[in-house]
C-alpha positions as CSV (number, residue, x, y, z in Angstrom):
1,X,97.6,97.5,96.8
2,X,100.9,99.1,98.2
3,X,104.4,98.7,97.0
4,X,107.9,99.5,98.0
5,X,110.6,101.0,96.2
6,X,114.3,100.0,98.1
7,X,116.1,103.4,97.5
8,X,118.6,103.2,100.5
9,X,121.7,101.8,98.7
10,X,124.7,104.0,98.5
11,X,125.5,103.3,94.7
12,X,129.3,102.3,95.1
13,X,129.2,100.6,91.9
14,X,128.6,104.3,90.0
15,X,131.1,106.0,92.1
16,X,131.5,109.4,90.9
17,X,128.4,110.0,89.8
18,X,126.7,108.5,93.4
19,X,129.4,110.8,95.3
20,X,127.0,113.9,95.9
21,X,123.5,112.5,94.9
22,X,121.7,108.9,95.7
23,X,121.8,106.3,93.1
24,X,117.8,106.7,92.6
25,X,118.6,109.9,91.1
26,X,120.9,109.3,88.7
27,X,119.6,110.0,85.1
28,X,119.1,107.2,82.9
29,X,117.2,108.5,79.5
30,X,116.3,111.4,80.8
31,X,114.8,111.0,84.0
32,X,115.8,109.7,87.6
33,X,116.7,106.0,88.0
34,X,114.2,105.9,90.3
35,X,110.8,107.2,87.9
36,X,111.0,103.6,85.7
37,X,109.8,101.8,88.9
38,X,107.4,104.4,90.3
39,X,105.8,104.7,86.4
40,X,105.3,100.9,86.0
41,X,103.5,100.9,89.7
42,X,101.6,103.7,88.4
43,X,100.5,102.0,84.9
44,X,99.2,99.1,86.9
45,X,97.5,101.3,89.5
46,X,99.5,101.1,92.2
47,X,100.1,104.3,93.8
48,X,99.9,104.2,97.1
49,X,104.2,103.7,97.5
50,X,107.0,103.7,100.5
51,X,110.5,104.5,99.4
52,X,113.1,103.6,102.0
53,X,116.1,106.5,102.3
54,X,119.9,106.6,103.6
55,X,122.6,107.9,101.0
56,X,121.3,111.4,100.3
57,X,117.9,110.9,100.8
58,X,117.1,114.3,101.7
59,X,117.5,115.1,97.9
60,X,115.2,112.1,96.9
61,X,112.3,113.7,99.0
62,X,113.1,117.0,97.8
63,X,112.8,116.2,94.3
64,X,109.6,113.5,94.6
65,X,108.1,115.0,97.3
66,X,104.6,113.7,97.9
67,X,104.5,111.8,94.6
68,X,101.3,114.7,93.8
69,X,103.7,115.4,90.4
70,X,104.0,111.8,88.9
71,X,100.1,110.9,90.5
72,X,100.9,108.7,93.0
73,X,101.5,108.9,97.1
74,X,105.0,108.6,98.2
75,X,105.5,108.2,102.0
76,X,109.3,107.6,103.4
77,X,110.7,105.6,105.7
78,X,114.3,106.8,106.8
79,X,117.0,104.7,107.7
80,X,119.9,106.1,109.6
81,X,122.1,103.1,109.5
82,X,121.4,101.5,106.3
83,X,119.8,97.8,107.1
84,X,119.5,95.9,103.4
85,X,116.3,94.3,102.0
86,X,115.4,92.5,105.3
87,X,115.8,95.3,108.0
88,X,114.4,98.0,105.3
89,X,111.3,95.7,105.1
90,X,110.9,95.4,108.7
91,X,110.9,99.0,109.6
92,X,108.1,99.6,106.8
93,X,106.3,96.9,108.6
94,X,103.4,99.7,109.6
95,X,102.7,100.6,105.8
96,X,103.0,97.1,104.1
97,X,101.2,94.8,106.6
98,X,97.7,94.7,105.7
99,X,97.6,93.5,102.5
100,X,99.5,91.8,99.6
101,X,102.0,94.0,98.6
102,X,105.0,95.0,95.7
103,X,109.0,95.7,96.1
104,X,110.9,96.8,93.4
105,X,114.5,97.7,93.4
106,X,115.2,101.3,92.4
107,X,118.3,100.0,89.9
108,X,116.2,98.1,87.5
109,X,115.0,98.5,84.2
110,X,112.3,95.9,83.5
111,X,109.1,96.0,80.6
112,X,106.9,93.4,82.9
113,X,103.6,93.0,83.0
114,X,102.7,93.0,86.8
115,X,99.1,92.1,86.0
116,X,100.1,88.8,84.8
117,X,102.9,88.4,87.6
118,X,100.1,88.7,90.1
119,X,97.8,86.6,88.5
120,X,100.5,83.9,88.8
121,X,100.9,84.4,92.5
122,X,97.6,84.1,93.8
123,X,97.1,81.3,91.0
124,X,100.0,79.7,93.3
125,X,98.7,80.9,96.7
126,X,102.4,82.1,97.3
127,X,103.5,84.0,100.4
128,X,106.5,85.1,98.1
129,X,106.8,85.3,94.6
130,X,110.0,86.6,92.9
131,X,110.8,87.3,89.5
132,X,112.9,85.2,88.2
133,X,115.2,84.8,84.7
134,X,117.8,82.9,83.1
135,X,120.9,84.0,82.7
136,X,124.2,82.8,82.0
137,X,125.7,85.5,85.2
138,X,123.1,84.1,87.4
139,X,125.8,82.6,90.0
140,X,127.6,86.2,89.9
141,X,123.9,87.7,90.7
142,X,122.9,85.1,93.1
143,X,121.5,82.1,91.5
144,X,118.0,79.9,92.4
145,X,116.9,77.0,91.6
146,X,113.2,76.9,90.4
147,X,111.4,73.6,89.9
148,X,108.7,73.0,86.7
149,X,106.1,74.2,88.7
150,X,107.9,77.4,89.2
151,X,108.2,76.4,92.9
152,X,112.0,78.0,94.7
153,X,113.8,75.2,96.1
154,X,117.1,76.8,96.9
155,X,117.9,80.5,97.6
156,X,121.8,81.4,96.8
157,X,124.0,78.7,98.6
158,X,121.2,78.2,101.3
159,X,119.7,74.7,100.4
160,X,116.8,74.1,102.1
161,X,114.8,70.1,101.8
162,X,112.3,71.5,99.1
163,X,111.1,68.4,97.2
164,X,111.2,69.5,93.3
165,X,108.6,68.8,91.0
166,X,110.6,67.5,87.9
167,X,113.6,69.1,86.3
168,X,115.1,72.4,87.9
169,X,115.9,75.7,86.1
170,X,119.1,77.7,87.8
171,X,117.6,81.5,87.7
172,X,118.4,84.7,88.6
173,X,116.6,87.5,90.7
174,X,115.3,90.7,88.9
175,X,114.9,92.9,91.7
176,X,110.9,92.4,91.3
177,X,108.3,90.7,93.9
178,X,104.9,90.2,95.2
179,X,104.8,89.5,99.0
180,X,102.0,88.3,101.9
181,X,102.4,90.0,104.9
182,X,103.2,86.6,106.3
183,X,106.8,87.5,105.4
184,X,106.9,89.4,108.9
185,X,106.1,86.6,110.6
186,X,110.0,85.3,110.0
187,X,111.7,88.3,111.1
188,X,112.7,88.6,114.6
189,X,110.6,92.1,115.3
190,X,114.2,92.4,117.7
191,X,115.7,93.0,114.3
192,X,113.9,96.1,113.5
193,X,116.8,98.7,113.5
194,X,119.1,95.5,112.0
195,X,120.9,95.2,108.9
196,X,120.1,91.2,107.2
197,X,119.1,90.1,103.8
198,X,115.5,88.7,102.6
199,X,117.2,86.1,100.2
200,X,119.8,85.2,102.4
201,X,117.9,84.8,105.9
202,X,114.2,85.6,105.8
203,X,113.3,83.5,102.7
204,X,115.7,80.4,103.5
205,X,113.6,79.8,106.8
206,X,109.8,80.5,105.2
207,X,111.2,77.5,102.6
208,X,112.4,75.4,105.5
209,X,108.8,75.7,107.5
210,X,106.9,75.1,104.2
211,X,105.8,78.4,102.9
212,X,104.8,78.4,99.5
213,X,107.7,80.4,97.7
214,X,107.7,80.7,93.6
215,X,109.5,82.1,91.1
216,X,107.7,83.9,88.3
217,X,110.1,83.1,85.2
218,X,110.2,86.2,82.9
219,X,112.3,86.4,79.5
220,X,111.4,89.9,78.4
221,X,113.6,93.2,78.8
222,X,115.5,93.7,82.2
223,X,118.4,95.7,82.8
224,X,120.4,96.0,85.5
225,X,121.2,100.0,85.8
226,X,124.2,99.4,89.2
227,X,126.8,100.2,87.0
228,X,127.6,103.4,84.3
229,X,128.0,101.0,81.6
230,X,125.0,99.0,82.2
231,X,123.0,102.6,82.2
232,X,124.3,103.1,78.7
233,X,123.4,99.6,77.3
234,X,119.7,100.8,78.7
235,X,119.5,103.9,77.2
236,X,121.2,102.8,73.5
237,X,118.4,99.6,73.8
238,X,115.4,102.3,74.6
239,X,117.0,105.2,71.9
240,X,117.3,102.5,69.0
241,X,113.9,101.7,69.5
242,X,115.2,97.7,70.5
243,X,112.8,98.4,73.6
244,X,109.9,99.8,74.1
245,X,108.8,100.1,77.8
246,X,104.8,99.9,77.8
247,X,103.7,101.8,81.2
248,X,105.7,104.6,79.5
């Protein structure tokens, strides 16, 4: 299995600390942002990796290079005009297109078990399957609705005519999911040097034609690490011991 790791973003919300050097490189505990995600890939054996590449790049590349060092195979994919989930997606099209595959924001701290999270999505037979939590920011993250099966019936303020299977559970996105290639299939290949969102454009229309979309619900530790603040409440929750990541 491949996976993706979305590196691109310019970090505004760590501004200084993203002025010289990409937000996948800030130090959190230790080591680079961006060695949490890589490591829990690895654990699970998933090593064969795309990083996509804008603000500062160069220095992510210099300092990862072929991914030989952390035992795992890093190729890039370089985008000169940054294009967001959707168009970063696209243009790693070549790499991720033959198989089911994994993207995982650089800016997130999670202790999931992605054995369990793919189990659930071919259990499901889901084109998409994002993971999903409760919390009570979920409308300032971007909220979802999730049905009792787990099925996604609305993505942000998109509503789509999903019929729910009993009550529905308002939930928030991780930064964490397992895709089919069919995803490709709802981006205009026109878009390919485009800036759009998977959440916001791609994943509204798979719901609308009927594509199975699901959200895995997950409860255990996840931290978002956009802000200096946020990277502090990580690092005091892994120094006291409070968390223990596994694949570390």
């Amino acid at each position: 299995m491949k996976a993706m790791v979305l590196a691109a973003g310019q970090g505004t919300r760590l501004r200084p600390l993203t002025d010289t050097r990409p937000k996948a490189l800030v130090p959190v505990g230790g080591r680079p942002m961006i060695e949490y995600s890589l490591l829990l890939l690895r654990h699970y054996g998933i090593r064969d990796i795309v990083i996509n590449l804008h603000h500062h790049g160069d220095q992510i590349e210099n300092r990862l290079a072929d991914g030989s060092q952390l035992g795992i195979q890093i190729t890039y994919s370089i985008e000169p005009q940054l294009l967001d989930t959707g168009g970063g997606l696209l243009k790693a099209k070549p790499f991720l297109q033959d198989d089911t595959f994994i993207v995982i924001n650089t800016d997130v701290l999670i202790d999931l078990q992605l054995d369990e999270l793919l189990k659930f999505h071919r259990k499901q037979q889901a084109a998409a399957t994002l993971v999903l939590r409760p919390d009570r920011d979920a409308d300032q993250y971007g909220s979802m609705d999730v049905d009792e099966e787990g099925r996604i019936c609305r993505f942000l303020e998109t509503r789509t005519p999903v019929q729910a299977l009993g009550p529905i559970r308002k939930l928030m996105f991780t930064g964490v999911q397992v895709l089919e290639p069919t995803v490709f299939d709802y981006m205009d290949a026109a878009m390919t040097a485009h800036k759009f969102s998977t959440t916001r454009e791609t994943y509204p229309r798979m719901l609308s034609d009927g594509q199975p979309l699901y959200g895995f619900c997950f409860d255990g530790f996840w931290q978002d690490l956009g802000t200096a603040e946020r990277i502090r409440e990580a690092e005091r929750s892994v120094a006291s011991g409070e968390v223990t990541l596994h694949y570390l």
